[in-house]
Legacy VTK file of the C-alpha trace (Angstrom):
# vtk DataFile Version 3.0
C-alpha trace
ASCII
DATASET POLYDATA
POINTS 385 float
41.816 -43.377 2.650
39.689 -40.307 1.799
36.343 -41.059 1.193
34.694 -39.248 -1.432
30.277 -39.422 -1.606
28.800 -39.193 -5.141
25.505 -36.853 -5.988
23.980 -36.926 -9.097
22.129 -33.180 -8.878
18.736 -33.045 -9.774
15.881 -30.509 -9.285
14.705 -33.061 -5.878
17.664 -32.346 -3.166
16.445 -33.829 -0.017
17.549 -37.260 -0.706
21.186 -36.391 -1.096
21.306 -34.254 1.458
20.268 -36.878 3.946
22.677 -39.274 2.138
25.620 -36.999 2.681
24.582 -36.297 6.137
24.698 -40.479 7.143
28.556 -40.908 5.890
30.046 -37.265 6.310
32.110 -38.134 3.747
36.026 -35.997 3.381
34.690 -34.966 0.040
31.893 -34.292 -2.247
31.428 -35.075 -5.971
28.391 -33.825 -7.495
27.751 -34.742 -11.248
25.647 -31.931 -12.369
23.897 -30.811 -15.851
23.798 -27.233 -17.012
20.342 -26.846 -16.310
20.976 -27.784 -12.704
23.684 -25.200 -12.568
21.603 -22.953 -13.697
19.178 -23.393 -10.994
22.056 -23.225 -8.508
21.370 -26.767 -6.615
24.638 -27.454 -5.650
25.053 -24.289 -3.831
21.322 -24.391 -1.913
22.514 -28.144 -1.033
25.504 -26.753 0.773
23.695 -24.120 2.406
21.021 -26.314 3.402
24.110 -28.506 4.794
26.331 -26.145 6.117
22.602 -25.280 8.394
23.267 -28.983 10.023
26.463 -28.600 10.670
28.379 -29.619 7.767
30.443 -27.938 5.425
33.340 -28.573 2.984
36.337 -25.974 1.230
35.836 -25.614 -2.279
39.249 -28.497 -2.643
36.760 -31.136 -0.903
34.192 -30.246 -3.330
34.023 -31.666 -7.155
31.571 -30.572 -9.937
31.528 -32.776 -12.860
29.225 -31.483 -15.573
27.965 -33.960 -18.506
25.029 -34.380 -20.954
21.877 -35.708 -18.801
21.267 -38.207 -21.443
24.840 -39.156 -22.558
26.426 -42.582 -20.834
29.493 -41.808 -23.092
29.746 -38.247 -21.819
29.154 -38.682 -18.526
31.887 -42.022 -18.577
34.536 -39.883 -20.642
34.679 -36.797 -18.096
34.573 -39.270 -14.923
37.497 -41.070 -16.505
39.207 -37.674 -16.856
38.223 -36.438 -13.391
38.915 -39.936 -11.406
42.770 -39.655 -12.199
45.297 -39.933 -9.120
42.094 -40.384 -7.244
41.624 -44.223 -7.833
42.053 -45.222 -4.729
39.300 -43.391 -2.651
36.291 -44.541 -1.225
33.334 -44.063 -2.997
29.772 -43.902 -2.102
27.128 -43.149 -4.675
23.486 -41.753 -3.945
21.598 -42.978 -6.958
18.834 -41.288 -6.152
18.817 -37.803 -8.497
20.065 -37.665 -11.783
17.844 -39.078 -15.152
17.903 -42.393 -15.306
21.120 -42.493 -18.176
22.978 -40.357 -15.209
22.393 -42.963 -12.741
23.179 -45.986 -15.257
26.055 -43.951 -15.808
27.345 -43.662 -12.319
26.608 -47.154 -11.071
28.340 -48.911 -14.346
31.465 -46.248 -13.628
32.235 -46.723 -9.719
31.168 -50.314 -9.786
34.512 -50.841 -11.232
35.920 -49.081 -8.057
34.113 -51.115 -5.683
31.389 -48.250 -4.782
29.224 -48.431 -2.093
25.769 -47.861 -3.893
23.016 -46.789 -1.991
19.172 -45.718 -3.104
16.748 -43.460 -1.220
13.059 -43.458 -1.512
11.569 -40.382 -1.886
9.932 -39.851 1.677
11.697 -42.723 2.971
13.779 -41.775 5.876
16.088 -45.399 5.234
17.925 -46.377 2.085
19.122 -49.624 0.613
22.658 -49.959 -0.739
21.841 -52.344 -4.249
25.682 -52.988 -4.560
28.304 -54.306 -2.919
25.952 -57.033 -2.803
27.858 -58.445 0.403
26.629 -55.650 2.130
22.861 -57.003 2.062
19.777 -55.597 0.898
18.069 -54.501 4.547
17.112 -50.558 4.624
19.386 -48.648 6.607
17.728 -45.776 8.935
18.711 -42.722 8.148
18.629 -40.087 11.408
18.454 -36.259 10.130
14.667 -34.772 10.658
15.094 -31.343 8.561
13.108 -28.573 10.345
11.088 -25.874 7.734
14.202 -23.457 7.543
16.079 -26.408 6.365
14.105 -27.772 4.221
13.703 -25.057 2.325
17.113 -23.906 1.926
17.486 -27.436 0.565
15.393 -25.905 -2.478
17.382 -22.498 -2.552
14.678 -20.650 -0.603
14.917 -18.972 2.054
12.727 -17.419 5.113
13.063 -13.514 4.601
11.288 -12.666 8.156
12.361 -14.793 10.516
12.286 -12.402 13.042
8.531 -11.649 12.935
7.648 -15.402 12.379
8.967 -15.970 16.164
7.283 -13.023 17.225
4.086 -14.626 15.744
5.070 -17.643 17.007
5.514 -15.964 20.790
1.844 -14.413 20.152
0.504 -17.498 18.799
1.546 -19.052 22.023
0.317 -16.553 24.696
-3.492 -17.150 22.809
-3.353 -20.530 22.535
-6.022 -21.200 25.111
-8.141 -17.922 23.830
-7.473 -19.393 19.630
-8.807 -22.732 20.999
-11.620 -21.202 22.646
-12.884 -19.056 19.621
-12.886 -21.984 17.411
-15.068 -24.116 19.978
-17.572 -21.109 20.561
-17.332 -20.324 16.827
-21.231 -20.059 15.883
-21.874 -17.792 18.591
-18.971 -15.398 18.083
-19.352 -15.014 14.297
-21.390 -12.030 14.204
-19.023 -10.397 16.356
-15.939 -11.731 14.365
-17.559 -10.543 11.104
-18.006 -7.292 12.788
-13.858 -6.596 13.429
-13.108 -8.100 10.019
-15.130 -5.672 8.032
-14.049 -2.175 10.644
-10.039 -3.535 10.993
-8.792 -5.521 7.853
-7.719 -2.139 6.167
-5.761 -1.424 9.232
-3.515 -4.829 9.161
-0.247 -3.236 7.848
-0.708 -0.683 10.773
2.690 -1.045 12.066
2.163 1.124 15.058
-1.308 0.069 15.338
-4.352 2.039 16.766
-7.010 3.484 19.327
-10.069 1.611 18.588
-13.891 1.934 19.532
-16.611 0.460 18.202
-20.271 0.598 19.098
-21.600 -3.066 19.226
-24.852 -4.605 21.217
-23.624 -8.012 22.726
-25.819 -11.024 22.038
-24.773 -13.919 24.471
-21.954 -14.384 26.522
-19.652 -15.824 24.914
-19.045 -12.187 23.019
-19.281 -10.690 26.477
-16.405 -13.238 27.724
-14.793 -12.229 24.577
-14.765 -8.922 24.495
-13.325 -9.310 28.416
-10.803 -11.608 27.554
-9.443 -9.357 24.791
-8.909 -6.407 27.270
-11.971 -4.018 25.673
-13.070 -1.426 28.019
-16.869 -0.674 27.576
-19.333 1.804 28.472
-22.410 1.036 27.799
-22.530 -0.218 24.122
-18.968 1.616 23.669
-15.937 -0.725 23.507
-12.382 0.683 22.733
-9.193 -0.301 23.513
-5.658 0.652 21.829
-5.135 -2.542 19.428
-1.464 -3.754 18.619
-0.537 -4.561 14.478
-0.774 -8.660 16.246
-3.994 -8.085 17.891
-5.544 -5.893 14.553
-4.260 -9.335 12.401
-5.271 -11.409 15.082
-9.307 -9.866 15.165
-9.107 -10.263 11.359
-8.528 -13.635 11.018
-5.369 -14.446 12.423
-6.651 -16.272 15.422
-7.454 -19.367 13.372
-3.750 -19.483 11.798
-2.736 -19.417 15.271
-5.195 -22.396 16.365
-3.899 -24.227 13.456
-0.506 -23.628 14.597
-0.978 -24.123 17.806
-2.795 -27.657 17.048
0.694 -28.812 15.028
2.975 -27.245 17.657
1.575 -29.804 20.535
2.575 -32.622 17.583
6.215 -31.808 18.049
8.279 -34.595 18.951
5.431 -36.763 18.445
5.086 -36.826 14.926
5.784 -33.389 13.988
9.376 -32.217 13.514
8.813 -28.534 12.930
6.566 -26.034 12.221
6.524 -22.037 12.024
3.375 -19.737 11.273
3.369 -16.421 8.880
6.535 -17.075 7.104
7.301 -15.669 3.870
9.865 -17.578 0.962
12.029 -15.733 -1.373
13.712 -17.795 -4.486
16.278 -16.647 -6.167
14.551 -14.727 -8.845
13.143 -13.070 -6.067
9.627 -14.024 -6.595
8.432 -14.515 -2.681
5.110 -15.313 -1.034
3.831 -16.356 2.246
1.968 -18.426 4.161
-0.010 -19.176 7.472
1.591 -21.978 8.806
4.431 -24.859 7.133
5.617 -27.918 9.368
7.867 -30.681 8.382
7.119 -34.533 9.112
9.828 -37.101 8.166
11.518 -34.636 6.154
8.657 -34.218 3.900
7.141 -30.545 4.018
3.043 -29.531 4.351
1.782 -26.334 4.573
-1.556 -25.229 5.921
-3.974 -22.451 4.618
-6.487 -20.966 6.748
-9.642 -18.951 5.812
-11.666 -17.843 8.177
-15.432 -16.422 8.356
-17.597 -16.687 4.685
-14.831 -15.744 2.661
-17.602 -14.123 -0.027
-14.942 -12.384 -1.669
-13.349 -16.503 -2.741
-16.351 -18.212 -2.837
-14.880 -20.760 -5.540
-11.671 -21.568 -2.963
-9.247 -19.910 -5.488
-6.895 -19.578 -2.892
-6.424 -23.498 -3.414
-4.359 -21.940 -6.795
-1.498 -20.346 -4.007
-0.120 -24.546 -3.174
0.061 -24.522 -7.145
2.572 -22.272 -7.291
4.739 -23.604 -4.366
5.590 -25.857 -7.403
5.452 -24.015 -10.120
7.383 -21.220 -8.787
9.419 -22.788 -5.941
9.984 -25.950 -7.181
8.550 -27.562 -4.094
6.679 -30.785 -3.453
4.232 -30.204 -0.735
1.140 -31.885 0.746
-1.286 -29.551 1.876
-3.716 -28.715 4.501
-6.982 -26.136 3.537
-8.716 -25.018 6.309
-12.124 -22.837 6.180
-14.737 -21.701 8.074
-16.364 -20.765 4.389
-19.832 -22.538 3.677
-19.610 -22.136 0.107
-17.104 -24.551 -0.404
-20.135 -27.364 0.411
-23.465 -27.992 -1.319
-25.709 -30.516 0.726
-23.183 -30.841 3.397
-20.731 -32.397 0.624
-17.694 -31.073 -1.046
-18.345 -28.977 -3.996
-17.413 -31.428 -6.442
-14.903 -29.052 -8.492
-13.315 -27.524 -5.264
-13.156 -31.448 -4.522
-11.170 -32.123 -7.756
-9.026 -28.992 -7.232
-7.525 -29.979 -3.858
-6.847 -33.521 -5.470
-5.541 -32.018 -7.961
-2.986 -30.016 -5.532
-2.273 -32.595 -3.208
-4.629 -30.739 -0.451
-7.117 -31.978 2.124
-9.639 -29.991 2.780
-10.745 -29.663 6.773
-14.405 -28.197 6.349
-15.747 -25.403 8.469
-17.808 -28.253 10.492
-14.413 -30.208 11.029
-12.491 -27.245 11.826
-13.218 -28.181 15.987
-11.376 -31.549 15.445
-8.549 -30.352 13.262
-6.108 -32.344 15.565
-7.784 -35.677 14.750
-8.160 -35.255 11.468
-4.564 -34.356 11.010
-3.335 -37.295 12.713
-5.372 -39.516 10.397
-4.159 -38.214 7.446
-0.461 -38.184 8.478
-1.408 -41.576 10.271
0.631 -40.029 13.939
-0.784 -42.171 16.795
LINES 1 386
385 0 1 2 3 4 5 6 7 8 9 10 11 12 13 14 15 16 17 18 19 20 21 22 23 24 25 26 27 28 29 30 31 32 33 34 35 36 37 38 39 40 41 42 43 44 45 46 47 48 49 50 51 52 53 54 55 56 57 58 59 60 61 62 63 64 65 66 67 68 69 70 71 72 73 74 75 76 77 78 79 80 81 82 83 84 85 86 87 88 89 90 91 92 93 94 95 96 97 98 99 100 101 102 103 104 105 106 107 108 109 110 111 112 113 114 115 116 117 118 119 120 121 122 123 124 125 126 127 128 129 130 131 132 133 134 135 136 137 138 139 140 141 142 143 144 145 146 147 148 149 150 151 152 153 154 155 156 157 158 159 160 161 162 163 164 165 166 167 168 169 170 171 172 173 174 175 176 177 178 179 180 181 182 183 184 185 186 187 188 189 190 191 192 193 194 195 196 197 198 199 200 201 202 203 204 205 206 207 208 209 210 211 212 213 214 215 216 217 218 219 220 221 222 223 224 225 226 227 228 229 230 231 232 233 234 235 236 237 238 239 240 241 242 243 244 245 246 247 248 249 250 251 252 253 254 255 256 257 258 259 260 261 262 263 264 265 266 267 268 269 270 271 272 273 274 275 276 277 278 279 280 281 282 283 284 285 286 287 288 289 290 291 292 293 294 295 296 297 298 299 300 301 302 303 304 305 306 307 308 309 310 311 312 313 314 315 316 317 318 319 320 321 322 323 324 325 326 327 328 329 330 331 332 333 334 335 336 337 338 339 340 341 342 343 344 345 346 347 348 349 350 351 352 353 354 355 356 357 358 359 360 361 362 363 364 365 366 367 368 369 370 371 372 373 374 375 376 377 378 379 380 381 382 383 384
């Protein structure tokens, strides 16, 4: 007896993806709308599928298209698409759909004695409300999506791969030296400020450059710096030839990769995946990119970094960027803002609108006097022991 699992598209595809992933059903029936057509979810859920291993011919797959808020339409074209398939197995994931899909569905394969099950949204278990025999206790479900999944999920997809794990590889080797800069932070600004202003022109330098810059050193932690970065001085003369990583790196990159390297030691203990300086395409081609995204429980965060003052984003505009994940990618995200900048406090505090803005956007905010214990405070909020 084939056993065929029933989707009821809808703009939120994680859920049925894990539900089809549990059974591996021998066939797929998604009932669909024209507006979900039009946004193609069918086809990123297969992709996003076919990425864990599992894929279907286009004679295991069904597409029944009805009015989203017609239970006579949607009954009329299941009666018309069920026949000389009565006696399959059926499974339906309530989950998407309206809710006159879903009444739809359940009333319809009831009949056929459906399994029925229901998925929480972030809830890695689901209950199955009907057969009632088959008892109301959530059922775990096992798939962890990693970022490249999860977003192909939502018909995106990661358009540099290669150079994210070549930042990755980089990110690694200055782990240590990332952690470092953050701890010795208040000394080290000056200097930091100082590469910022000279290189942050020269950050699309593929080939990058020979450098020198004349700079007095204050303490030693810019001397051990300086050393640690591979400068040759003489006198007050450093230079050195600086790669398109290290010119990115000098100019702010080194606290995306302490942020990323913070998340990275998470993995397998709370953290299922994470990648730094990936860019997303969707499939009007609008793209954009950001400094680190991890998934946890097959929910997906992303983290924003600003280093030094920022005087040129005093107001913490850049908070607008997590806006558009939704408005542009259709993505759900929780969010992670982390800044060195002092003008996002007054009195030590939150400003109170930058406050309401990351509320607003589903972001917490990891000050610049926090930025030393990012790893704690991101295991509170994501409540990893």
């Amino acid at each position: 007896m084939k056993t065929v699992h029933v989707v009821l598209v809808s703009d939120q595809t994680i859920p049925n993806i894990l539900g089809i992933h549990h059974y591996h059903p021998d066939e797929l029936l998604f009932i669909t709308t024209p507006e979900m057509d039009k946004k193609m979810k069918i086809e990123a859920m297969r992709v996003c599928l076919s990425s864990v291993g599992l894929s279907w011919n286009d004679e295991q797959v069904h597409r029944v298209s009805v009015q989203e808020d017609s239970l006579l339409d949607t009954h009329r074209k299941l009666d018309e698409w069920i026949l000389g398939k009565e006696s399959s197995e059926f499974v339906v994931n309530l989950t998407g759909g309206t809710k006159i899909m879903s009444i739809a569905a359940y009333e319809f394969f009831k009949e056929y004695g459906a399994t029925m099950l229901y998925i929480a949204l972030h809830r890695n278990e689901f209950i199955t409300p009907f057969p009632k025999r088959l008892g109301r206790k959530a059922t775990p479900l096992s798939l962890r999506l990693g970022v490249k999944e999860y977003l192909l999920g939502y018909g995106l997809k990661i358009t540099n791969e290669k150079s994210v794990r070549c930042a990755e590889r980089d990110a690694s080797s200055r782990k240590d030296l990332s952690a470092w800069i953050v701890e010795k932070y208040p000394l080290l600004k000056p200097l930091l400020e100082r590469f910022s202003e000279k290189l942050r022109k020269q950050r699309d330098n593929r080939d990058g450059l020979d450098w020198s810059t004349s700079y007095h050193l204050v303490n030693d932690a810019e001397s051990e710096f300086m050393n640690r970065l591979g400068f040759v001085h003489d006198g007050n003369e450093y230079r050195k030839h600086l790669t398109k990583s290290e010119i990115i790196y000098l100019t702010g990159g080194w606290l995306e990769e302490y942020c990323y390297n913070t998340i990275s030691a998470m993995k397998g203990v709370g953290i299922d995946d994470v990648v730094t300086g990936v860019k997303i395409m969707n499939a009007l081609k609008r793209d954009n990119e950001f400094d680190v995204m991890f998934t946890r429980d097959n929910a997906l965060y992303t983290v924003e970094c600003k280093s030094l003052d920022q005087n040129d984003d005093p107001k913490a505009d850049a908070l607008y960027k997590i806006a558009a994940l939704q408005k542009e990618f259709g993505l759900r995200v929780n969010s992670f803002f982390v800044s060195t900048s002092p003008h996002i406090l007054r009195d030590g505090q939150l400003k109170p609108a930058i406050a309401a803005r990351a509320e607003q956007f589903s972001t917490t905010i990891v000050p610049p006097d926090e930025v030393v214990s990012f790893a704690e405070k991101l295991k509170a909020e994501l409540r990893i022991a």
